[in-house]
C-alpha positions as CSV (number, residue, x, y, z in Angstrom):
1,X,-1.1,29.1,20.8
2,X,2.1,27.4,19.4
3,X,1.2,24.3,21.2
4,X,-2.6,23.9,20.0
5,X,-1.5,24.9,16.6
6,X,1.3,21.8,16.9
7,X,-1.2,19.6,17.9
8,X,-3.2,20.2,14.9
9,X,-0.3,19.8,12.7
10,X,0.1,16.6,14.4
11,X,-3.6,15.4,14.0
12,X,-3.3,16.6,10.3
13,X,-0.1,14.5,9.4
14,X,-1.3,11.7,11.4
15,X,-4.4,11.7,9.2
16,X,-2.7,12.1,5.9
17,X,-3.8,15.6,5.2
18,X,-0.1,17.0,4.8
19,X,-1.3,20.3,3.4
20,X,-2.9,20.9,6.2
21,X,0.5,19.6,8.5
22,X,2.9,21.7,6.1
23,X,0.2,24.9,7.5
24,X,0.2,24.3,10.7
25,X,4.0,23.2,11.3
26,X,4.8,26.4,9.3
27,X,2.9,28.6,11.7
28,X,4.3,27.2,14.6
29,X,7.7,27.5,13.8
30,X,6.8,31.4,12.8
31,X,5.3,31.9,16.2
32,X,8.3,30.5,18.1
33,X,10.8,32.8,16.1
34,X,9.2,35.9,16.8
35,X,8.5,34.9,20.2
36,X,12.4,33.2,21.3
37,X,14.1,34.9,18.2
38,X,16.4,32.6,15.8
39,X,17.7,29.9,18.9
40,X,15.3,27.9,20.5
41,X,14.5,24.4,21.3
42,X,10.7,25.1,20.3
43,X,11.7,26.3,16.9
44,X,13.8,22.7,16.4
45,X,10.5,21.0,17.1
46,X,8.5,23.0,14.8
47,X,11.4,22.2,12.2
48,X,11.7,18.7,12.6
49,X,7.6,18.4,12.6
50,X,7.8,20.0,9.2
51,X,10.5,17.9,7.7
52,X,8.3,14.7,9.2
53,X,5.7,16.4,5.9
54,X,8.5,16.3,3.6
55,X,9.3,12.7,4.5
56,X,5.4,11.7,4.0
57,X,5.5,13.0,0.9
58,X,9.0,11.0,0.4
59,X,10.6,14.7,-0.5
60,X,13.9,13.4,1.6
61,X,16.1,15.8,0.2
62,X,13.5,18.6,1.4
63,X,13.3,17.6,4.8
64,X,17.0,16.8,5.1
65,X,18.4,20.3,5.6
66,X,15.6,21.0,8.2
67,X,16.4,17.7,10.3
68,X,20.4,19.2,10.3
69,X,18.7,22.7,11.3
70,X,17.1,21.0,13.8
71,X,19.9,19.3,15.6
72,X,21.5,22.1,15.8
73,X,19.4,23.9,17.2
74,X,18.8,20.9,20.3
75,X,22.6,20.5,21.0
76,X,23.1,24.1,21.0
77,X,20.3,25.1,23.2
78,X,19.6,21.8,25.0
79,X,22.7,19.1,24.7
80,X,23.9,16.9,22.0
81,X,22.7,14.0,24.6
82,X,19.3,15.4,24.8
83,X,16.9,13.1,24.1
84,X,15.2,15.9,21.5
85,X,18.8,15.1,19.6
86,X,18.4,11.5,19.6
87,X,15.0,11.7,17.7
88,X,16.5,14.1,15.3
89,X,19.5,12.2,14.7
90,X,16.5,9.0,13.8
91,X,14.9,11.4,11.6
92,X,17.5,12.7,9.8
93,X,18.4,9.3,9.5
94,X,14.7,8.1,7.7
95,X,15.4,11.2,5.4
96,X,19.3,9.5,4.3
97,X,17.9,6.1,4.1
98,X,15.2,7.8,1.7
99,X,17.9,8.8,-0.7
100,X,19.6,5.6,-0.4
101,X,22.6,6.8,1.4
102,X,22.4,4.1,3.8
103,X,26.3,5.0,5.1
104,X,25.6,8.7,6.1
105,X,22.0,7.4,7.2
106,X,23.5,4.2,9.7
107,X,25.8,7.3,11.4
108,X,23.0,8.8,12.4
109,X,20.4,6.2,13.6
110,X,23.2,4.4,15.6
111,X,24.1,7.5,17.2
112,X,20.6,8.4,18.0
113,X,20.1,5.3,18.8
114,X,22.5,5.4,21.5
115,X,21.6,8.6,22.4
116,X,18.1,7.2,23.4
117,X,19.6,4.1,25.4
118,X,21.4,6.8,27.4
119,X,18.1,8.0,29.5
120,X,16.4,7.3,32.2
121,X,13.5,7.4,30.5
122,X,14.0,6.7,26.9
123,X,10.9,6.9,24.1
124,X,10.0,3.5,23.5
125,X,8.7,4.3,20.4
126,X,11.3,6.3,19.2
127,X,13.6,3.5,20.1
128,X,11.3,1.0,18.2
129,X,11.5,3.2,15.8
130,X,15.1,3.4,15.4
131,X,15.5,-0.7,15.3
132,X,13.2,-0.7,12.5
133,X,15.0,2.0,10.8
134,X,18.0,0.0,11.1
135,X,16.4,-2.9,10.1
136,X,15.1,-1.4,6.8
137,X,18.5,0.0,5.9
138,X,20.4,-3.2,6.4
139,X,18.3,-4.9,4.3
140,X,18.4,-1.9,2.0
141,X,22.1,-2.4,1.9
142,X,22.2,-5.6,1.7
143,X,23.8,-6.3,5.5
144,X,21.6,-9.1,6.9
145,X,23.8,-10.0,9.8
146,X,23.4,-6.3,11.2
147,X,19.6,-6.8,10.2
148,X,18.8,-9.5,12.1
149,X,20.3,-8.2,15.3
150,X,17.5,-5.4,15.4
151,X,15.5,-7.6,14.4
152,X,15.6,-9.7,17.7
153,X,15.4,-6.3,19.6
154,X,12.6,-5.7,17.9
155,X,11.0,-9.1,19.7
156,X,12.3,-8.7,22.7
């Protein structure tokens, strides 16, 4: 049930009805806490799905604390090289470089980033996402040199 209720949350937020995300996100992570208990890998997804809302609305600060939960949650129950970590370690990223603390926010795309390199079979997306990411903060921060070097990744 967990599942189909993610995958409406993800409809929901991909449509821009973040009520309706925020909902189902929030149920999901209720059904995999009473189901696994406080530790679970499930729970991190449900988490990280509901601090994606926050970032739609640009609430940054909101969704920060439940991107950290997140991670946690994957390196203590999967790995702190877990692919699930990398994308959390993007996202918490987004949510920094939303507050314009484009330091704290580089530490953590880079090292999702790298995280994502490391697999066999890494999420192209995610790691498009991460070179934009990157690419938007050293702009931000006015580092063009570091900029442009995702930026040719990004055209490869």
């Amino acid at each position: 049930m967990a599942s189909a209720v993610n995958d409406l949350g993800s409809v929901a937020l991909q449509r821009g009805d973040l009520d309706e995300a925020e909902a189902a996100f929030t149920r999901m992570a209720d059904v995999y806490q009473s189901v696994y208990g406080a530790k679970h890998y499930l729970i991190g997804i449900a988490i990280s799905n509901l601090a994606s809302v926050y970032v739609a609305r640009q609430e940054f600060t909101r969704a920060e604390p439940l991107y950290r939960q997140a991670i946690a949650l994957y390196e203590e129950t999967q790995s702190p090289q877990h692919m699930n970590t990398g994308i959390g370690r993007i996202k918490l990223g987004r949510a920094l470089v939303g507050q314009a603390r484009y330091d704290e926010a580089e530490v953590e795309i880079l090292a999702g980033y790298e995280i994502l390199t490391k697999q066999t079979s890494p999420s192209v997306s995610w790691l498009r996402s991460a070179r934009e990411d990157l690419v938007k903060l050293y702009t931000a921060s006015n580092q063009p040199d570091k900029a442009k070097r995702f930026e040719a990744e990004l055209r490869q």
